[in-house]
py3Dmol code that shows the C-alpha trace and the ligand (Angstrom):
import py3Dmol

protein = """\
ATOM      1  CA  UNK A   1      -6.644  -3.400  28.463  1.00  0.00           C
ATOM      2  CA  UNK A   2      -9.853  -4.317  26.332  1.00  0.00           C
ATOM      3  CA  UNK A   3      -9.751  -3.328  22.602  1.00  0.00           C
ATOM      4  CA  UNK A   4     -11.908  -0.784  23.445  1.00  0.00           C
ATOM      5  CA  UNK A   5     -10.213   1.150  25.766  1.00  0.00           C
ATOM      6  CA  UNK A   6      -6.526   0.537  23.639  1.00  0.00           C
ATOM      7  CA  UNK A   7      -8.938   2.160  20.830  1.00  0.00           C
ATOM      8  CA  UNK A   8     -10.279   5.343  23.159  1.00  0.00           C
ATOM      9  CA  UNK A   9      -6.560   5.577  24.114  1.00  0.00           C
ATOM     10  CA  UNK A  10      -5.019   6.147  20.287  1.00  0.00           C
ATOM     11  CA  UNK A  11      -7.868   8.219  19.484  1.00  0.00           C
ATOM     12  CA  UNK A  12      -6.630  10.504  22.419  1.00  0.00           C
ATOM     13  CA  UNK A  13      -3.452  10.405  19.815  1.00  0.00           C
ATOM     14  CA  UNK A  14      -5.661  11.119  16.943  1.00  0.00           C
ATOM     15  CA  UNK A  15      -6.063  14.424  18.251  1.00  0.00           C
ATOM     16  CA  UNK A  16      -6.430  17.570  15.395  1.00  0.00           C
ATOM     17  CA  UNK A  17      -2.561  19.167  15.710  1.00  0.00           C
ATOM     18  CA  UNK A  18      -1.413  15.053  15.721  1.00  0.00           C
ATOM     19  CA  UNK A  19       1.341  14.545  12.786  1.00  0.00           C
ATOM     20  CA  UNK A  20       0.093  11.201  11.544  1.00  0.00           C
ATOM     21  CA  UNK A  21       1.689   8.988   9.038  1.00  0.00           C
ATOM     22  CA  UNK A  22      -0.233   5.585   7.735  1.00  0.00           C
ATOM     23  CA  UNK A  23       1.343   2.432   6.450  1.00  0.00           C
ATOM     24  CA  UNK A  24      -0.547   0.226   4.414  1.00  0.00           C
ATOM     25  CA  UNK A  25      -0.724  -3.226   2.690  1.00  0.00           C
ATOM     26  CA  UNK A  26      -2.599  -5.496   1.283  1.00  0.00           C
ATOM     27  CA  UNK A  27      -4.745  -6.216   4.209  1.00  0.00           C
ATOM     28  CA  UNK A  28      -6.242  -2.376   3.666  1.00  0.00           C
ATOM     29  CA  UNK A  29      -7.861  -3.471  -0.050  1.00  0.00           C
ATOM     30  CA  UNK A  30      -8.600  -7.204   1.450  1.00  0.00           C
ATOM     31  CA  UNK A  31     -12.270  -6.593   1.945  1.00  0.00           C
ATOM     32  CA  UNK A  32     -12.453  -4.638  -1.072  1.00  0.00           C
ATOM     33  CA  UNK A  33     -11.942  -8.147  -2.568  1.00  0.00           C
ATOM     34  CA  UNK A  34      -8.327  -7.571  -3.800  1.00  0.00           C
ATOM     35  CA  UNK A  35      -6.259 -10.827  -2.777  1.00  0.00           C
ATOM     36  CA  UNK A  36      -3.732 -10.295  -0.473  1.00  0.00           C
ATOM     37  CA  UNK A  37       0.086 -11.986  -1.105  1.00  0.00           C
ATOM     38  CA  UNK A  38       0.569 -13.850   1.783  1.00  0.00           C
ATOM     39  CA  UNK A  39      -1.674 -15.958   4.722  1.00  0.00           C
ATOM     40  CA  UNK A  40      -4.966 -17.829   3.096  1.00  0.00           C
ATOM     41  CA  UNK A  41      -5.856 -17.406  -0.632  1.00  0.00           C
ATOM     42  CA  UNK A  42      -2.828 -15.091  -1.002  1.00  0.00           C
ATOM     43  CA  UNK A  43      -1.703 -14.400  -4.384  1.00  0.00           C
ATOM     44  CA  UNK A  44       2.024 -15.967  -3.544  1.00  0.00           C
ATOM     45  CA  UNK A  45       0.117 -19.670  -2.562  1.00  0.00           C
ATOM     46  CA  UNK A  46      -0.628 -20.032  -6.522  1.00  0.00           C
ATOM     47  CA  UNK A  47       2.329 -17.998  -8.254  1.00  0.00           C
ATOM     48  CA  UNK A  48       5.906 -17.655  -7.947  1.00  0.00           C
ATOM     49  CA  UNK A  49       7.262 -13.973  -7.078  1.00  0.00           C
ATOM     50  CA  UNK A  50      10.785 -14.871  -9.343  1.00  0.00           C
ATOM     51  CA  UNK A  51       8.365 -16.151 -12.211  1.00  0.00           C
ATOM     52  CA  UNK A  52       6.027 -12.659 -11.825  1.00  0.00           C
ATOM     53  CA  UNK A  53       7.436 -10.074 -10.371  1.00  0.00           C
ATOM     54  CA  UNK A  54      11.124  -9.657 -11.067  1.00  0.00           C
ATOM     55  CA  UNK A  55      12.624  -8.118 -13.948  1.00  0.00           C
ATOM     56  CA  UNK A  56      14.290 -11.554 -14.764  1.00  0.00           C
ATOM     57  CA  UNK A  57      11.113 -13.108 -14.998  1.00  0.00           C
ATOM     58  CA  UNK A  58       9.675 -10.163 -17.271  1.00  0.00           C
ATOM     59  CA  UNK A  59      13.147 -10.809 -19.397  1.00  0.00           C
ATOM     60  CA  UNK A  60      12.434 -14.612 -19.800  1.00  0.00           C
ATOM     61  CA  UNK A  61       8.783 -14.259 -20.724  1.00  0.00           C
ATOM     62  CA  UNK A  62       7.183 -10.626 -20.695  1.00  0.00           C
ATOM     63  CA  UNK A  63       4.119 -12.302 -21.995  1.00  0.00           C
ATOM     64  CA  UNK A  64       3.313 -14.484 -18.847  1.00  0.00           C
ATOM     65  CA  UNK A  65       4.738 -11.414 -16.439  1.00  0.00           C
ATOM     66  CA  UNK A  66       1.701  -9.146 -18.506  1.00  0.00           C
ATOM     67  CA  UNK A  67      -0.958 -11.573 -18.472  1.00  0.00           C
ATOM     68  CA  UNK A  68      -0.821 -11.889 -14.575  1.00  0.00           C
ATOM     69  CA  UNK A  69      -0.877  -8.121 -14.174  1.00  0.00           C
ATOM     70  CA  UNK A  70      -3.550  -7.750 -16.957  1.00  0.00           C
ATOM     71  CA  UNK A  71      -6.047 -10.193 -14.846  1.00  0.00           C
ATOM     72  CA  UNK A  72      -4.559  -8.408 -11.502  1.00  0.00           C
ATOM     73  CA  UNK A  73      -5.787  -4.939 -13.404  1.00  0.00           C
ATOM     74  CA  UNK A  74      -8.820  -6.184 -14.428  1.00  0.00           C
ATOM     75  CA  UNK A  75      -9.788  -7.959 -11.451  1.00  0.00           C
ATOM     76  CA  UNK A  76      -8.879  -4.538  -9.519  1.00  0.00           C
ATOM     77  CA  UNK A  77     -10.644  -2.207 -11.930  1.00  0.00           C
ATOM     78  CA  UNK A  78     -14.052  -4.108 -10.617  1.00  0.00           C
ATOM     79  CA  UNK A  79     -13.342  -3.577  -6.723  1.00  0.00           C
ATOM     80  CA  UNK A  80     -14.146  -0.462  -5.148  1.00  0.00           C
ATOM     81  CA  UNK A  81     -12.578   1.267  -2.076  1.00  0.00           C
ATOM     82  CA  UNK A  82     -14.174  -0.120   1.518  1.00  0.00           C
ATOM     83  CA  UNK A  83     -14.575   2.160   4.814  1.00  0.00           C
ATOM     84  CA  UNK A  84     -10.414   1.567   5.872  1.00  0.00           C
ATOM     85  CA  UNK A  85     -10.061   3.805   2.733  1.00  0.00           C
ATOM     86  CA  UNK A  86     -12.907   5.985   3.508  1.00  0.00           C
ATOM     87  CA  UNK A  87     -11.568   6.679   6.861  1.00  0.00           C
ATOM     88  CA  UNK A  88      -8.149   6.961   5.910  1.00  0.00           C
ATOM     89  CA  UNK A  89      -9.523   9.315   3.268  1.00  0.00           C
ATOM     90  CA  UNK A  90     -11.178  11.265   5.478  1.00  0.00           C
ATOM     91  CA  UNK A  91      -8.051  11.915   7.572  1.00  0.00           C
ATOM     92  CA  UNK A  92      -5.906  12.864   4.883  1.00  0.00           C
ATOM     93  CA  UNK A  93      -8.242  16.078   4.767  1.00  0.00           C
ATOM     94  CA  UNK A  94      -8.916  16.502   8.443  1.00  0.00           C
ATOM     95  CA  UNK A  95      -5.462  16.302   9.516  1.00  0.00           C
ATOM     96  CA  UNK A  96      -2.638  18.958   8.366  1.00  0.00           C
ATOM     97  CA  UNK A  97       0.159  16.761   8.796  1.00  0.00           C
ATOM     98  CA  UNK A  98      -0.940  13.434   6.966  1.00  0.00           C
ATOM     99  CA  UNK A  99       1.230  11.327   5.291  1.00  0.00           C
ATOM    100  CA  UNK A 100      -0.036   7.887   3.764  1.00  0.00           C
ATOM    101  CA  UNK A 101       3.036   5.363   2.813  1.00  0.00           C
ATOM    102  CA  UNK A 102       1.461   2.096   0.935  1.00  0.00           C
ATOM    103  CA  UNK A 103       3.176  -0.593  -0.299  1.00  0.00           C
ATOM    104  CA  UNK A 104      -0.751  -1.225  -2.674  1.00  0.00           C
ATOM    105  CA  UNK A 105      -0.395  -0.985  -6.317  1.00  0.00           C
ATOM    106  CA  UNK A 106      -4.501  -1.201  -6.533  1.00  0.00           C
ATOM    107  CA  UNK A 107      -5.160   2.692  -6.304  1.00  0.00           C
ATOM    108  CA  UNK A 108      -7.825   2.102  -4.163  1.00  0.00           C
ATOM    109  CA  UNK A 109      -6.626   4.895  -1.640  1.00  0.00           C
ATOM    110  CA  UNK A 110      -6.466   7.366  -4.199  1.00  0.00           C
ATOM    111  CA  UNK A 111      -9.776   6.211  -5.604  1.00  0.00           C
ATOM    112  CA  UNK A 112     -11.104   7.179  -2.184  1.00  0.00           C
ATOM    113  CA  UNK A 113      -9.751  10.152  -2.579  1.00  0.00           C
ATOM    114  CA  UNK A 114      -6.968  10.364  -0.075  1.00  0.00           C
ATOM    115  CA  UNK A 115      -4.452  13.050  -0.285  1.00  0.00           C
ATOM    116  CA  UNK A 116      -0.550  12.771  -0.055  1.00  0.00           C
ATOM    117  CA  UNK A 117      -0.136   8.966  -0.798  1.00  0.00           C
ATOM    118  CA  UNK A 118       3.202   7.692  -1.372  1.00  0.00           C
ATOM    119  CA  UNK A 119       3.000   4.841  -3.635  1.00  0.00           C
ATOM    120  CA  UNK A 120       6.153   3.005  -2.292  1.00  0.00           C
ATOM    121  CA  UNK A 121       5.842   0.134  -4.793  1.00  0.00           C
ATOM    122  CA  UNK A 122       4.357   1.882  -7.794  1.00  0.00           C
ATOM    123  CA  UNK A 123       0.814   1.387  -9.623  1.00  0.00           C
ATOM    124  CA  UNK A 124      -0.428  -1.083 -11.341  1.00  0.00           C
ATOM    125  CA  UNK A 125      -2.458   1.820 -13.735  1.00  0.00           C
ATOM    126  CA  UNK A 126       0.814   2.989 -14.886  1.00  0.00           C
ATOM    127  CA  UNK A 127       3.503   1.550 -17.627  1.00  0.00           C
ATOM    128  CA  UNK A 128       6.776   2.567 -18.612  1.00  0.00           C
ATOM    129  CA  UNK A 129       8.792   1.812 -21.516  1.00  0.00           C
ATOM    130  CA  UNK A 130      10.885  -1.693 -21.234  1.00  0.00           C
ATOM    131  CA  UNK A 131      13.583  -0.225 -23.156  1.00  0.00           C
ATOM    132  CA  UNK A 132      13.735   3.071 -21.225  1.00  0.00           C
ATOM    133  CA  UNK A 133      13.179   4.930 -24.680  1.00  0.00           C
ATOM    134  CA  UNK A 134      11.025   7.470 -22.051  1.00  0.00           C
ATOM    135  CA  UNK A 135      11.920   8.366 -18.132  1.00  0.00           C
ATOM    136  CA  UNK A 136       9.265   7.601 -15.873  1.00  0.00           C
ATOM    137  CA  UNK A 137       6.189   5.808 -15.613  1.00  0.00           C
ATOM    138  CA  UNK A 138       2.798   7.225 -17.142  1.00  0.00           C
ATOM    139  CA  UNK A 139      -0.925   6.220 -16.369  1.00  0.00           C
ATOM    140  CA  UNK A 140      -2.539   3.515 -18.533  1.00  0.00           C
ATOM    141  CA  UNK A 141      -6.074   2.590 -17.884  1.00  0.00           C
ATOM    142  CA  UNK A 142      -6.659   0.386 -20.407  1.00  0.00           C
ATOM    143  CA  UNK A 143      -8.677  -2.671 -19.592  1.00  0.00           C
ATOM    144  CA  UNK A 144      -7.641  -5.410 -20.351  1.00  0.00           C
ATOM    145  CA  UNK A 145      -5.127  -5.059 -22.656  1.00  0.00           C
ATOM    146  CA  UNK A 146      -5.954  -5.841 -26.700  1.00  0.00           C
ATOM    147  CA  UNK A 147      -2.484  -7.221 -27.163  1.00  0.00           C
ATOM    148  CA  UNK A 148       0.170  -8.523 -24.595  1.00  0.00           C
ATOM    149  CA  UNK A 149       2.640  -7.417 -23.999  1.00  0.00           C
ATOM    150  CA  UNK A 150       1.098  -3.710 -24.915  1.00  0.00           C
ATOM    151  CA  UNK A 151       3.657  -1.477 -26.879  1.00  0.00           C
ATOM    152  CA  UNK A 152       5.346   1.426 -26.026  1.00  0.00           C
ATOM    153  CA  UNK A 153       4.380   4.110 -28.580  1.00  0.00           C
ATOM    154  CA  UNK A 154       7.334   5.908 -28.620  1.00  0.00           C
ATOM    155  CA  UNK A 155       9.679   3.194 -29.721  1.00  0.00           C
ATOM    156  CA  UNK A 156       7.728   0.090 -30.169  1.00  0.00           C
ATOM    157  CA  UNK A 157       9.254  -2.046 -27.532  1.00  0.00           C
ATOM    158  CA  UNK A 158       7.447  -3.390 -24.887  1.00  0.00           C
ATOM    159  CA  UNK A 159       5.802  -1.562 -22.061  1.00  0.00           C
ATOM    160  CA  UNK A 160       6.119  -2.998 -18.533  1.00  0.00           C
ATOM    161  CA  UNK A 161       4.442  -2.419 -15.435  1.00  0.00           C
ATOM    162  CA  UNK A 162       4.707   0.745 -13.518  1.00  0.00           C
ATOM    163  CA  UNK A 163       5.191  -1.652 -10.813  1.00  0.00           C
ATOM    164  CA  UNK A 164       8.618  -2.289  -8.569  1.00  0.00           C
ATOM    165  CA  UNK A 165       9.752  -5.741  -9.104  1.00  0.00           C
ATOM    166  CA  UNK A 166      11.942  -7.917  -6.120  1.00  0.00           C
ATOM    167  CA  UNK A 167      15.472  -6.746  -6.480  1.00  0.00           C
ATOM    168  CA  UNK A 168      14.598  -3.376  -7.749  1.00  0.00           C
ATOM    169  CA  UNK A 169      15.002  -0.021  -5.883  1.00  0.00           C
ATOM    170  CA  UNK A 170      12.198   1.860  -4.424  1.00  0.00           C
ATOM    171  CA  UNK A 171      12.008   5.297  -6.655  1.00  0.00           C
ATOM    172  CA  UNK A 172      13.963   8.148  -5.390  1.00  0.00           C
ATOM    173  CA  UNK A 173      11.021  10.045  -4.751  1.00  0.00           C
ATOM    174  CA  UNK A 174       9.226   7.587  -2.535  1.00  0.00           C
ATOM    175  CA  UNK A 175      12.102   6.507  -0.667  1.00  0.00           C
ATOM    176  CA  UNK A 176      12.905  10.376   0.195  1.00  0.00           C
ATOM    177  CA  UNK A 177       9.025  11.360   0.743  1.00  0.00           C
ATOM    178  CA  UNK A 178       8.377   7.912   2.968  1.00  0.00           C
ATOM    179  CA  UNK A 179      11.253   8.912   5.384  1.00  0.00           C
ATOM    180  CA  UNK A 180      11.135  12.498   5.886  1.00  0.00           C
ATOM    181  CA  UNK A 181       7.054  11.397   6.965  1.00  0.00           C
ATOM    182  CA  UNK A 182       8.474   9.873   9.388  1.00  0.00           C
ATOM    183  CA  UNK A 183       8.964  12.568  11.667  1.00  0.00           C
ATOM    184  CA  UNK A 184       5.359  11.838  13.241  1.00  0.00           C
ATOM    185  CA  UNK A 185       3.529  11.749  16.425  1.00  0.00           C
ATOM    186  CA  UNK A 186       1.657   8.635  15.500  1.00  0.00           C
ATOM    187  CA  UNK A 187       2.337   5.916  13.306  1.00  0.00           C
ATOM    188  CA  UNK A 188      -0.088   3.840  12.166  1.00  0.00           C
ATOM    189  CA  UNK A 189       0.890   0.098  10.647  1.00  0.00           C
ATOM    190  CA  UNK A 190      -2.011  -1.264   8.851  1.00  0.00           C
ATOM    191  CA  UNK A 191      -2.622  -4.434   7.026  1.00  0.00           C
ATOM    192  CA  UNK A 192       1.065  -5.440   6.156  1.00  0.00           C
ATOM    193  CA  UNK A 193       2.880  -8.487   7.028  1.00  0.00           C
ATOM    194  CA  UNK A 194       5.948  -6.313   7.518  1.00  0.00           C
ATOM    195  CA  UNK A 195       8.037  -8.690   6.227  1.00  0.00           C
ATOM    196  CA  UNK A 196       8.825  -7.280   2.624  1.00  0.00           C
ATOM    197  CA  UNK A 197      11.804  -4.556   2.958  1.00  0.00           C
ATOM    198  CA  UNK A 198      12.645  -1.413   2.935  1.00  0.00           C
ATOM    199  CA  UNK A 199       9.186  -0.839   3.363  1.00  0.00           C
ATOM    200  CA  UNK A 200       9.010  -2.873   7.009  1.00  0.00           C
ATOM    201  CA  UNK A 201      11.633  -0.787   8.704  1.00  0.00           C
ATOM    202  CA  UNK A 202       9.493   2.524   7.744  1.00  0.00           C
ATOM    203  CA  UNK A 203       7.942   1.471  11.251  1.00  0.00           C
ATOM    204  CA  UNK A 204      11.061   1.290  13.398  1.00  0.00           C
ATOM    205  CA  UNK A 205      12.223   4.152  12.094  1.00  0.00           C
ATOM    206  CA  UNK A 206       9.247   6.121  12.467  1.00  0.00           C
ATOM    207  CA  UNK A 207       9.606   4.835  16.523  1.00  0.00           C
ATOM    208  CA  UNK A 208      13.581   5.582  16.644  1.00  0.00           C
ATOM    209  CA  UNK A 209      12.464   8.875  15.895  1.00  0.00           C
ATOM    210  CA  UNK A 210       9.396   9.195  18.711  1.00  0.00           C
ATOM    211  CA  UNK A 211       6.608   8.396  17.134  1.00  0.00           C
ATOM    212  CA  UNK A 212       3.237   6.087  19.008  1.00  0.00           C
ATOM    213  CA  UNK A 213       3.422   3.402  16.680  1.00  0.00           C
ATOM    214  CA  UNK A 214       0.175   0.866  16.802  1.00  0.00           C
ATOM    215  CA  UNK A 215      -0.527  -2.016  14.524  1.00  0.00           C
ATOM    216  CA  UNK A 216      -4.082  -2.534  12.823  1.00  0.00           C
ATOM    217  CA  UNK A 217      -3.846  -6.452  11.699  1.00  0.00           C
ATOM    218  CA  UNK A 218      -5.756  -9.616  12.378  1.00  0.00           C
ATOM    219  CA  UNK A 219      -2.842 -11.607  12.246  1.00  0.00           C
ATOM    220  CA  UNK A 220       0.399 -10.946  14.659  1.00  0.00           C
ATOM    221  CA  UNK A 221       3.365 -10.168  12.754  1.00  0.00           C
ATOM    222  CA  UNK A 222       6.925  -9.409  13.056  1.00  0.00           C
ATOM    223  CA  UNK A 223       6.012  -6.105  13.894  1.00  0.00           C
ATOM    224  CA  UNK A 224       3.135  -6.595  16.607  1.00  0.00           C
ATOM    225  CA  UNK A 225       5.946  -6.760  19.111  1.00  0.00           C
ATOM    226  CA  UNK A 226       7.456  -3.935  18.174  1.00  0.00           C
ATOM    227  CA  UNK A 227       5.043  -1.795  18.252  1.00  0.00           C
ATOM    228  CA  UNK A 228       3.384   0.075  21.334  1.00  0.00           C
ATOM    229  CA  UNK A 229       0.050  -1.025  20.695  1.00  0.00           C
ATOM    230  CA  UNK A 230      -1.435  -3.738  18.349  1.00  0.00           C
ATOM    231  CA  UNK A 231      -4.673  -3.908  17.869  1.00  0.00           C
ATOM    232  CA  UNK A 232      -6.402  -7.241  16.539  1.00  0.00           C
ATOM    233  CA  UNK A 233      -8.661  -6.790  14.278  1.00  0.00           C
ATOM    234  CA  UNK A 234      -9.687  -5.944  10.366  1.00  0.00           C
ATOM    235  CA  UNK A 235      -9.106  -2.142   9.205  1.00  0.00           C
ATOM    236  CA  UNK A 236     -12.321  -1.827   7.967  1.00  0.00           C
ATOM    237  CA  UNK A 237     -13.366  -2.792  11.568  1.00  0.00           C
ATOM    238  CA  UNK A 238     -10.359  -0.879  13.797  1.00  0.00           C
ATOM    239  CA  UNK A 239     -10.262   2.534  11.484  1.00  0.00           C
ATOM    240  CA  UNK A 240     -14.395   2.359  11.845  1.00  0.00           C
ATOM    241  CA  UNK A 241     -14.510   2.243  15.312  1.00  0.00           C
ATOM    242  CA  UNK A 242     -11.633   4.585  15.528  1.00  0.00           C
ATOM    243  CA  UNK A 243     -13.406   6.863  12.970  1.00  0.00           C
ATOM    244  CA  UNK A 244     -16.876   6.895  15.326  1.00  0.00           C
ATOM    245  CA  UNK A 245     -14.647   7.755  18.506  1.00  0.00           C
ATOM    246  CA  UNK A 246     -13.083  10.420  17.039  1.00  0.00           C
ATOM    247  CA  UNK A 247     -16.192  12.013  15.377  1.00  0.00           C
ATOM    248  CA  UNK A 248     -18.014  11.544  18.902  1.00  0.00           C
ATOM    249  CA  UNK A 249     -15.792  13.415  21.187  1.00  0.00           C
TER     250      UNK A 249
END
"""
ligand_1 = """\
39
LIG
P 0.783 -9.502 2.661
O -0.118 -10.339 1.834
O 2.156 -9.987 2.905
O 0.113 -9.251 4.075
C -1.223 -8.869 4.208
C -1.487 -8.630 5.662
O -2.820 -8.164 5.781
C -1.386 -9.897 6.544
O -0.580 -9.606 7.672
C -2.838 -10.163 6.968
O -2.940 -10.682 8.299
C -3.418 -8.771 6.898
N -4.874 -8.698 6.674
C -5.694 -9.542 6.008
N -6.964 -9.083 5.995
C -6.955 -7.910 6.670
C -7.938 -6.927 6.993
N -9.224 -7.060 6.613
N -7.534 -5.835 7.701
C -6.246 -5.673 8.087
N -5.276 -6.562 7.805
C -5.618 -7.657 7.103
O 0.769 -8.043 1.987
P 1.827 -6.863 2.156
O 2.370 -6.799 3.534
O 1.205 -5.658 1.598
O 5.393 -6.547 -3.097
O 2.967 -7.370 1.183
C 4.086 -6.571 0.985
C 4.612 -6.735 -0.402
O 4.834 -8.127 -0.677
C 3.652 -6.313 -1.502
O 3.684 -4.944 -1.762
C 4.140 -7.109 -2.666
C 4.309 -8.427 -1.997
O 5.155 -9.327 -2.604
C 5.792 -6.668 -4.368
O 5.141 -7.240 -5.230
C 7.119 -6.034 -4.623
"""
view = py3Dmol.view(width=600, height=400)
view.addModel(protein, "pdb")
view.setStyle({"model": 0}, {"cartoon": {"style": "trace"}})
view.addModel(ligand_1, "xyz")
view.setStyle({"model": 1}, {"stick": {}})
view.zoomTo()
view.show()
């Protein structure tokens, strides 16, 4: 089948009683000009994940771990959402049963205004407390920082990043919220490499359970054969086109 038709035949999904749950990574916030991790001028060419983004790296040297999500936050806080969060956006209101699983820390779906998003690896706009002197993780817009690492002003310790870190466990919430979405007619995989877990078997799982899956990616990945259709292309592109078919019919 041509793209076209594979997109005329999801959109026949997309239809308004359709249960639809949306993965997203990087790739979504790419042409926002947020770099993604992986593939060409990904973030994980220049820096180390076990030197960044681990809580044995933030240990060692909290100042380096801060001044690499300090630039990330300020280089974020300058990009603005493109038209795969617009659309995505838009669907979050159309649709009664919406559910939007990313693995972004950018905010850049919520900035678009997109309801029910399940922030499966936390936001960089948020801090908690080092020490744990508070539960939780609170918004902090600051930008950039005036001192690194910032303090925590309940105690005076060091504030981290609202962030989850390699070898720590998705938050309760998310994990509970991700999977009970889930239970979906269509299941939409877009810009991820899918190889990062527990966030790449969200997909399976979603199909063990009977949902259309379809991929939205430039690049094949570990999931493109998985999946019941995968669709080449950018987001901004594929959820465009999607977005004209649907509004057409
Ligand atoms: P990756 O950088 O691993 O993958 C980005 C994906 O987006 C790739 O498969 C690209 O082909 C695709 N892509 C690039 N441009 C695109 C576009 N315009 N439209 C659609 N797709 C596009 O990012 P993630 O899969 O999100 O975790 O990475 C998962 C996790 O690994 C991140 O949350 C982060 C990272 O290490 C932590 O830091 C814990």
């Amino acid at each position: 089948m041509t793209l076209d038709a594979d997109l005329r035949s999801l959109a026949r999904r997309l239809s308004p009683g359709a249960r639809i749950t949306v993965l997203t990574g990087a790739g979504v916030s790419a042409a926002s000009g947020v770099p993604t991790f992986r593939g060409p001028g990904g973030l994980w060419k220049d820096f180390r994940p076990e030197e960044l983004a681990t809580p044995e790296a933030f240990a060692h040297d909290p100042r380096t771990v801060w001044e690499w999500y300090d630039w990330r936050r300020q280089l974020v806080a300058r990009c603005r959402p493109n038209r795969a969060h617009e659309v995505l956006a838009l669907w979050s209101r159309r649709y009664e049963s919406f559910a939007l699983v990313t693995q972004n820390v950018d905010g850049l779906h919520e900035r678009a205004g997109t309801q029910n998003v399940i922030r499966f690896h936390g936001s960089l706009w948020e801090v908690s407390c080092w020490d744990g002197c508070r539960t939780g993780s609170w918004l902090d817009e600051t930008v950039p920082f005036p001192r690194l690492p910032p303090l925590c002003d309940s105690c005076g310790g060091d504030l981290r990043p609202g962030v989850v870190w390699f070898g720590e466990a998705i938050p309760t919430w998310a994990l509970a919220a991700a999977e009970r979405s889930l239970d979906c007619d269509v299941c939409l995989i877009v810009g991820t490499s899918s190889v990062v877990y527990p966030a790449a078997g969200l997909a399976t799982e979603a199909r063990r359970r009977g949902a259309f899956t379809a991929e939205i990616n430039p690049e094949a990945t570990p999931a493109s054969g998985e999946v019941e259709l995968a669709l080449p292309g950018k987001a901004e592109e594929i959820l465009d086109r999607l977005e004209r078919i649907l509004t057409r019919s």
